[in-house]
Backbone bond lengths (Angstrom), bond angles and torsions (degrees), N, CA, C in turn:
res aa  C-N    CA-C-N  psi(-1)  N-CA   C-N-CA  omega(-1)  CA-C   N-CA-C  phi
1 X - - - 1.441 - - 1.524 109.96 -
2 X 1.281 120.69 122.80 1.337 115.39 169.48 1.621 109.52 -118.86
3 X 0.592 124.15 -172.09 1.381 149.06 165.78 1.468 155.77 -40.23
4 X 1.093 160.96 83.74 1.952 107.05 -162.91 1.759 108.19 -102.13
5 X 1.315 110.04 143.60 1.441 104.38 -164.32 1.455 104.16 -91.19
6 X 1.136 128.92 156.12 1.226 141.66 -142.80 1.544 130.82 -151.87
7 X 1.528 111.33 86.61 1.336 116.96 -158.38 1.454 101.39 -67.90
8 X 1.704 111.66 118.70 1.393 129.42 -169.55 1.934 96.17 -80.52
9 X 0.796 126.92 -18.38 1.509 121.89 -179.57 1.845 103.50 -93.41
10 X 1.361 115.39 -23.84 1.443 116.93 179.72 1.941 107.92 -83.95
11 X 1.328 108.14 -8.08 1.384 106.83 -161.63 1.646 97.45 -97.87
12 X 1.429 101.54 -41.52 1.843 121.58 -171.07 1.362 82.07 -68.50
13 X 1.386 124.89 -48.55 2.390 99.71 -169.97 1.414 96.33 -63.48
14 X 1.781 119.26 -74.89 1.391 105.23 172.59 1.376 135.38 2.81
15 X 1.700 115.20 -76.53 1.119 135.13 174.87 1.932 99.22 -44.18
16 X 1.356 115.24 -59.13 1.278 126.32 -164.18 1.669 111.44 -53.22
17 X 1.361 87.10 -23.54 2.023 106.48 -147.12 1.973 83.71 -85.95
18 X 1.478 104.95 -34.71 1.790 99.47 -160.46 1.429 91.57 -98.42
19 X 1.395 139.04 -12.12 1.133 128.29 160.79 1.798 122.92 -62.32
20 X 1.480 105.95 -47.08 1.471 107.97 -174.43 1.593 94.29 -76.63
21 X 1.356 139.17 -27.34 1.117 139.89 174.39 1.628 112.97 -36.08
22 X 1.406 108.32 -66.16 1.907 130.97 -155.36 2.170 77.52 -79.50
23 X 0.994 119.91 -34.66 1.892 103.43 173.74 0.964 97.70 -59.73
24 X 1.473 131.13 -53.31 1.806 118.01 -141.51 1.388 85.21 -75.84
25 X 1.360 124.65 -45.24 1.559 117.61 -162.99 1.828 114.29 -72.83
26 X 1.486 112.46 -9.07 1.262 108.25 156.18 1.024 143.58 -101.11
27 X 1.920 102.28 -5.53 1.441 116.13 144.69 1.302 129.34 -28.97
28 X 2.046 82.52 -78.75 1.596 101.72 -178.91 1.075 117.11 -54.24
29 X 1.896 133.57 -8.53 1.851 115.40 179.65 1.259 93.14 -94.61
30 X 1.469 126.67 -15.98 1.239 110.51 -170.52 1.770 117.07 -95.54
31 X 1.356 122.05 -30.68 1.161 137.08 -179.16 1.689 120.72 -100.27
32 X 1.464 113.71 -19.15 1.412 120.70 177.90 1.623 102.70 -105.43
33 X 1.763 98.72 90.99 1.684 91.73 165.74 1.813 92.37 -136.84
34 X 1.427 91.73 -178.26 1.570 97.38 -167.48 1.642 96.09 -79.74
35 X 1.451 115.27 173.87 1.204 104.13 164.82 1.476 137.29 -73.88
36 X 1.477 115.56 -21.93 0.955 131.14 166.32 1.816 115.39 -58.29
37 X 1.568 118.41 -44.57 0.931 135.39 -165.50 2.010 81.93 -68.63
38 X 1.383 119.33 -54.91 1.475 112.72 -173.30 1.443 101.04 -53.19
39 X 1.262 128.79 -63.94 1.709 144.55 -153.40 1.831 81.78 -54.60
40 X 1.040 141.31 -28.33 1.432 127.05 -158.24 1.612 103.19 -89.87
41 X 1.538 110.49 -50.60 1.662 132.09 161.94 0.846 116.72 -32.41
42 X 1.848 106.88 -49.10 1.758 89.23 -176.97 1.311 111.69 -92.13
43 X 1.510 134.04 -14.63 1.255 130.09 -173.46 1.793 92.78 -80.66
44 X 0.660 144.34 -6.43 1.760 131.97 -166.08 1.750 79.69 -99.40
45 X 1.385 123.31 -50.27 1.213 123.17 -164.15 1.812 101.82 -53.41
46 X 1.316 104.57 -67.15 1.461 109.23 178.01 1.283 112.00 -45.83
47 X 1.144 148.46 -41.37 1.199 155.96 -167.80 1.494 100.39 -79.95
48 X 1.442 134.13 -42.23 1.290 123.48 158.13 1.579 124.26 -58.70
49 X 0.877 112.18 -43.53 1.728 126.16 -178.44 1.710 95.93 -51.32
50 X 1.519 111.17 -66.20 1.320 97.47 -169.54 1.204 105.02 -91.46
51 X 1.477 127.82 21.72 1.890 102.07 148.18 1.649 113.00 -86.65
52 X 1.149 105.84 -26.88 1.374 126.53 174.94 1.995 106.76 -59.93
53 X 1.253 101.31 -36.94 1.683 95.83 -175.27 1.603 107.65 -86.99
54 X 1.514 108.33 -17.99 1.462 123.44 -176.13 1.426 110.03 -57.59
55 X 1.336 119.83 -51.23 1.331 141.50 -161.67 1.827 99.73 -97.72
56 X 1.502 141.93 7.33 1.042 118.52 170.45 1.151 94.90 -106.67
57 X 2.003 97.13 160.81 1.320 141.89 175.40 1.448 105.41 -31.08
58 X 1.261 120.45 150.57 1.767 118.88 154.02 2.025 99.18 -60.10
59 X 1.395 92.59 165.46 1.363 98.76 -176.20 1.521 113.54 -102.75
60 X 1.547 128.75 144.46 1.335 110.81 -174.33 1.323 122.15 -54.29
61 X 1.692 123.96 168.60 1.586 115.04 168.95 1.175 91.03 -44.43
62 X 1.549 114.71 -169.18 1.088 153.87 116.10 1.518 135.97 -57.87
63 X 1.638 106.52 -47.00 1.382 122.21 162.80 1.590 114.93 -46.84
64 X 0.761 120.68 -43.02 1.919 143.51 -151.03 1.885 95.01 -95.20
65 X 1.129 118.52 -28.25 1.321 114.85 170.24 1.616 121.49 -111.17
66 X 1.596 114.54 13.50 1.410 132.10 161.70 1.337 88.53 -86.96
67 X 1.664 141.86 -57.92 1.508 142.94 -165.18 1.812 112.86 -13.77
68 X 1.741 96.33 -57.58 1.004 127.09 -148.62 1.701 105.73 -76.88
């Protein structure tokens, strides 16, 4: 039984090569969409924001937090 020998500088690029790989590819799901696919993102987004602003509290004075 022997072995298999194993160039430690060929394995670390490898390693290096499938690491920068799985970024670019989570770049690209995250930054490569159509525009339409954006125009939809941001309208769902906006549409959350102001249901989200719909439903908050009045905000304290101002006066009432000089008190303090």
């Amino acid at each position: 039984m022997t072995a298999d020998v194993v160039n430690l500088r060929g394995a670390r690029k490898e390693r290096e090569r499938r690491k920068k790989r799985s970024a670019a590819d989570a770049n690209a799901a995250k930054f490569g969409r159509t525009p339409e696919q954006r125009k939809l993102a941001e309208a769902r987004a906006d549409l959350e924001k102001n249901r989200l602003d719909a439903h908050q509290m009045g905000k304290p004075d101002r006066d009432a937090q000089d008190l303090s």
